[in-house]
C-alpha positions in Angstrom: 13.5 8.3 -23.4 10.6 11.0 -24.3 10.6 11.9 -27.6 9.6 15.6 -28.3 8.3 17.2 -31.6 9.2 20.8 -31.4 8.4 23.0 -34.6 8.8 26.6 -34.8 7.5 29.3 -36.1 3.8 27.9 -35.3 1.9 27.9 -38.6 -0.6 30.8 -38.1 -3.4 28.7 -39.5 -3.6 27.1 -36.2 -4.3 30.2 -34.3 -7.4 31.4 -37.2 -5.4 34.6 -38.0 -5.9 34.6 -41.6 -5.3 37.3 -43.9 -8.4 39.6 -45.3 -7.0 39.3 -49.0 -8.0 36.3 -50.6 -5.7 36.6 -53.8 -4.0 33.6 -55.4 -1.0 34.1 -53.1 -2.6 34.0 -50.0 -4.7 30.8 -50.6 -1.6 29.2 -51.9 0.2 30.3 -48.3 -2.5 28.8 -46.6 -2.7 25.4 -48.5 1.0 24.7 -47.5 0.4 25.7 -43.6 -2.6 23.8 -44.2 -0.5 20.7 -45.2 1.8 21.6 -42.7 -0.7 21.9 -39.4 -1.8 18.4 -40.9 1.5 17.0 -40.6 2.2 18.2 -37.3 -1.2 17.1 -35.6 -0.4 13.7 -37.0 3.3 13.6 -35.6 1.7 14.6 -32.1 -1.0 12.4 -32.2 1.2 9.4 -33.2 4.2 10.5 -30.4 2.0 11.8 -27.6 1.3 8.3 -26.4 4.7 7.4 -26.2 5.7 10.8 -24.6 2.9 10.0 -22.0 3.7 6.4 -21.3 7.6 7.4 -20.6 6.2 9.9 -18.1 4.0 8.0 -16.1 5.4 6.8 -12.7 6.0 3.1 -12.9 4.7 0.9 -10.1 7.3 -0.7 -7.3 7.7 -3.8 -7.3 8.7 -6.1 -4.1 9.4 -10.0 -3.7 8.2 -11.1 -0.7 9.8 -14.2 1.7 7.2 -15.6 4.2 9.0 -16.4 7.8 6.4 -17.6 10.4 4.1 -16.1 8.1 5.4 -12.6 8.3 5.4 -10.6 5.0 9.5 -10.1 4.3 10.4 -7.7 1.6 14.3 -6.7 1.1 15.5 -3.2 1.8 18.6 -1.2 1.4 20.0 1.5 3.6 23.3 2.8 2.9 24.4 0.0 0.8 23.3 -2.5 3.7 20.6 -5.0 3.2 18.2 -6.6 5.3 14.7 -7.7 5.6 11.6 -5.9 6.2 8.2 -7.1 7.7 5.3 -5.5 5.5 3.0 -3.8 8.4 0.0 -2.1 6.7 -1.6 -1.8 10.5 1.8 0.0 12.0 4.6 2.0 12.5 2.3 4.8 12.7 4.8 8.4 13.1 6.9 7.1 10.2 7.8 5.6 7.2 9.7 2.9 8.3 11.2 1.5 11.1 14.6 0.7 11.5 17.1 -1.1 14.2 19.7 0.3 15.7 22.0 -1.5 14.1 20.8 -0.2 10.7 20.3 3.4 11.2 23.8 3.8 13.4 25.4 1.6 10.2 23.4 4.7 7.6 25.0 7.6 9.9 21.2 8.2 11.0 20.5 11.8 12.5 18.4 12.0 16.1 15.6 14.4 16.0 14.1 16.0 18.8 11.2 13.7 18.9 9.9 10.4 20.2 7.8 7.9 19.1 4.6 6.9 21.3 2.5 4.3 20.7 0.1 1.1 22.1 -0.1 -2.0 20.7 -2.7 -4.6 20.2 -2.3 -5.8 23.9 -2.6 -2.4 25.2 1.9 -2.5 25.8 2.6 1.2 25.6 6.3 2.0 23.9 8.3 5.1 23.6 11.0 5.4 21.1 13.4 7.4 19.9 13.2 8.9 15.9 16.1 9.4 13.7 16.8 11.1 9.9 18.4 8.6 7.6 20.5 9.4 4.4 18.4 7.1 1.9 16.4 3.9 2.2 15.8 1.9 -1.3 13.3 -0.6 -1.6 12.2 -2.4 -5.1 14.9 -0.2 -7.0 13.5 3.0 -5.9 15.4 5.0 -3.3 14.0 7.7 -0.8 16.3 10.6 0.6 16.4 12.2 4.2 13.8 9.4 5.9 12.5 9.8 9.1 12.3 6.3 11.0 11.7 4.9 13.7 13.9 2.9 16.0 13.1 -0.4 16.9 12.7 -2.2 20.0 15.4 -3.8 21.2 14.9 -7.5 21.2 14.6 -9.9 24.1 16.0 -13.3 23.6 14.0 -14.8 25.6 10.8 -13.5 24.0 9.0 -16.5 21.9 9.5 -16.8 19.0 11.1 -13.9 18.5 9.9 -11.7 15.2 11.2 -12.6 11.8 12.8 -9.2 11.1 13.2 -5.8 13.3 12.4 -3.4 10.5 9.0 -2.7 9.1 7.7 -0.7 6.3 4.7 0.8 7.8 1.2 2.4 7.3 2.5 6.3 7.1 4.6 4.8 4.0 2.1 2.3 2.1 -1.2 4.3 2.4 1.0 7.2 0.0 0.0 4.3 -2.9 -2.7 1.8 -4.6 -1.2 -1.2 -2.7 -1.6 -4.2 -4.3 -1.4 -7.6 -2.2 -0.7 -10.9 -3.7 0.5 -12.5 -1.7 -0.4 -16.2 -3.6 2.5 -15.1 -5.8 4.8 -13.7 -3.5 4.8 -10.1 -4.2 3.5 -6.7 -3.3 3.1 -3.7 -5.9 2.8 -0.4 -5.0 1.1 2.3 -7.6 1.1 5.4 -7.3 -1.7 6.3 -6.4 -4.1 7.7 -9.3 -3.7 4.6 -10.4 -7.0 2.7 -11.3 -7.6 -0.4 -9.6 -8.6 -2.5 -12.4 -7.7 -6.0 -14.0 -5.2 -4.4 -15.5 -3.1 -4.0 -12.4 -4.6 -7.7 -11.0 -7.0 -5.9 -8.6 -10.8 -7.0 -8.9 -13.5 -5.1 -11.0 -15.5 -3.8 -7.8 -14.5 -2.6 -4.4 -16.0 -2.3 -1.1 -15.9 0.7 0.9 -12.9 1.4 2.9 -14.4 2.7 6.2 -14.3 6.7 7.1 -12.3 6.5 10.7 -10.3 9.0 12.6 -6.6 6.9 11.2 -6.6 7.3 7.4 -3.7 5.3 6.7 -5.4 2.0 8.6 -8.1 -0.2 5.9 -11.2 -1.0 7.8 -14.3 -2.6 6.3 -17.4 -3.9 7.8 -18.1 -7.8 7.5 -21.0 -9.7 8.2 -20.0 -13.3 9.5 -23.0 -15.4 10.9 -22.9 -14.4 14.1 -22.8 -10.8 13.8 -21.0 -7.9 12.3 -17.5 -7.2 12.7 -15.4 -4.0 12.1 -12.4 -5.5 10.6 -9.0 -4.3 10.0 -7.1 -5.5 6.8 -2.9 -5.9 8.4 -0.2 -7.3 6.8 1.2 -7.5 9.9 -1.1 -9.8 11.6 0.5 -13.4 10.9 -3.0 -14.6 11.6 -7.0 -13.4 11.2 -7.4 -12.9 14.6 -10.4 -11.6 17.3 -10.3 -10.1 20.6 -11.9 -12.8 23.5 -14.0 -9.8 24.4 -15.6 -9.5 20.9 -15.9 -13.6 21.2 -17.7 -14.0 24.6 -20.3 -10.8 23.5 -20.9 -12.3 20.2 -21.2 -16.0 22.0 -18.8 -17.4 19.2 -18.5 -21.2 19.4 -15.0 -21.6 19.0 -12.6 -24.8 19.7 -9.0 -25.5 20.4 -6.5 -27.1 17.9 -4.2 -29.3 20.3 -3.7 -29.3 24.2 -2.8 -25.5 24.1 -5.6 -22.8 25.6 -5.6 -20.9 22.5 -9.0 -21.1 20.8 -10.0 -20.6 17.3 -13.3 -19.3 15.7 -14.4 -20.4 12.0 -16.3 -18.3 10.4 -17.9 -20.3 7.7 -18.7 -16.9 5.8 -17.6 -13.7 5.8 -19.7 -10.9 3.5 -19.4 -7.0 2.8 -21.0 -5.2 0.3 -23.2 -8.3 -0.9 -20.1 -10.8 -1.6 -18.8 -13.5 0.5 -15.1 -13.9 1.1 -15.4 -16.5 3.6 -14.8 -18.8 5.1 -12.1 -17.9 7.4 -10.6 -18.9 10.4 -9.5 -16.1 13.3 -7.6 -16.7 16.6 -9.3 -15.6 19.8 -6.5 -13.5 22.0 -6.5 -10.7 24.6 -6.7 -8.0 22.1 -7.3 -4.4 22.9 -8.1 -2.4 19.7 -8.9 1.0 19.3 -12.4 2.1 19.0 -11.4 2.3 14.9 -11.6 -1.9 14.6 -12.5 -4.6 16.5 -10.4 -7.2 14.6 -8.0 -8.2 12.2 -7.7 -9.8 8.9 -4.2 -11.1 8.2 -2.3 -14.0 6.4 -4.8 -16.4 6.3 -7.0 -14.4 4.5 -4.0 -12.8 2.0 -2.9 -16.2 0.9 -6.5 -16.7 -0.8 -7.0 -13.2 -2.1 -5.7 -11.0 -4.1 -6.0 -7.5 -2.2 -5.6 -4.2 -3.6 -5.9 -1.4 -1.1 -7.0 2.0 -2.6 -6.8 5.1 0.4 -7.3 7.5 -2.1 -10.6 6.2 -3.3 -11.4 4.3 -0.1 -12.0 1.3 -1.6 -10.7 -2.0 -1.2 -10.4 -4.4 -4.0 -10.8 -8.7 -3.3 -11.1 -11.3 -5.6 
């Protein structure tokens, strides 16, 4: 707990109001408030630090579980606890997002407002938002959160995705977020933090592109066939490219096994002077918005450490 050091009357050496008699007395009085000022400043100086280290927000911590590749940290909501897919590219209107099941479990409150958004295919979704009593991640727990209701899940979709609740953009971009996921784990700081050694982030950063979505990290790259806009997403269980981007850049890509799905290695990948290649991306039928024209994902995060600084706009790799 802080420790205070409260002394009263202040000695009135401190403040240079000195009497205009310079007898015996006075200089005398002022030796002992001299002694005493002394003796205070010291006591500050020695218990500030501690004061100061007491009061600084600490950093949350969250274990993550890879399932297909998906970033799984644990929440609880209402004494329930389940899974949650890191998403630092969605879940745009809201902190989190939330199945029915959970936030109907939490006595979750309807507001008079929906969810609209399009995904990476261009599939447009409308959902409904609620008001929850308390969500608590890493031992930290938030009060009245807005989230957003899931989808509900189609069986017969393939594979299906390793867990219906997210932890979005709107909530990670409030911190210095620091990806490792080599060692399982995602910190969050908050976010004056300096991304340093210190916290496992590298010495230097490259710039976090200006774009019209704040909470998304975008960076330019330079791969050898061209420049690419990239988006760095937690959510994206593999580096991946649109085949738009592939047929204008004339990528030479190849197919791993009998499927149609066809791959892209980039043998490197620079911005700001370094090279963080190589890395492999998927080609799909992506439709990004105008802010990216790809995305970096788990690939890429199991071979770096990544620390994402919004406030700075700088992202940190090593």
């Amino acid at each position: 707990m802080p420790i205070f050091v409260n002394i009263a009357p202040r000695p009135q050496i401190l403040t240079g109001r000195g009497a205009h008699r310079w007898d015996e007395a006075n200089v005398i009085t002022r030796q002992r408030r001299l002694v005493v000022a002394i003796t205070v400043g010291f006591l500050q100086s020695t218990a500030w630090p501690a004061v100061a280290a007491e009061r600084r927000p600490l950093p949350i911590r969250l274990p993550l579980t890879f399932i297909r590749q998906n970033a799984v940290a644990t929440i609880v909501v209402e004494g329930h606890e389940a899974g949650a897919v890191i998403d630092t590219g969605g879940v745009e209107d809201a902190p989190f997002m939330l199945s029915k099941t959970l936030i109907e479990s939490s006595g979750g409150i309807r507001l008079a407002l929906t969810h609209v958004s399009t995904d990476a295919f261009a599939h447009n979704s409308i959902r409904p938002i609620f008001r929850v009593p308390a969500v608590t991640l890493g031992g930290r727990t938030f009060h009245n959160v807005t989230v957003i209701q899931a989808p509900t899940q189609d069986r017969r979709s393939s594979p299906p995705p390793p867990a219906p609740n997210m932890i979005g953009r709107k909530f990670l971009s409030q911190y210095l977020v620091v990806l490792d996921f080599p060692h399982r784990s995602i910190t969050l700081w908050p976010p004056q933090s300096r991304a340093s050694a210190s916290i496992g982030c590298a010495d230097a950063g490259i710039p976090m592109e200006s774009i019209r979505q704040r909470e998304l990290a975008v960076s330019v790259f330079q791969s050898q066939h061209g420049r690419l806009r990239l988006l760095f997403d937690t959510g994206a269980s593999y580096s991946a490219l649109p085949e738009t981007l592939a047929g204008k850049l004339r990528l030479p890509t190849v197919a791993h096994g009998p499927g149609r799905v066809r791959f892209y290695d980039s043998s490197a990948l620079s911005a700001d002077g370094r090279d963080f290649g190589p890395l492999e991306f998927v080609i799909l039928p992506l439709k990004p918005p105008a802010d990216f024209q790809g995305m970096i994902g788990w690939n890429f995060f199991m071979r770096h450490v990544t620390c994402l600084d919004y406030r700075r706009r700088e992202i940190y790799i090593r």
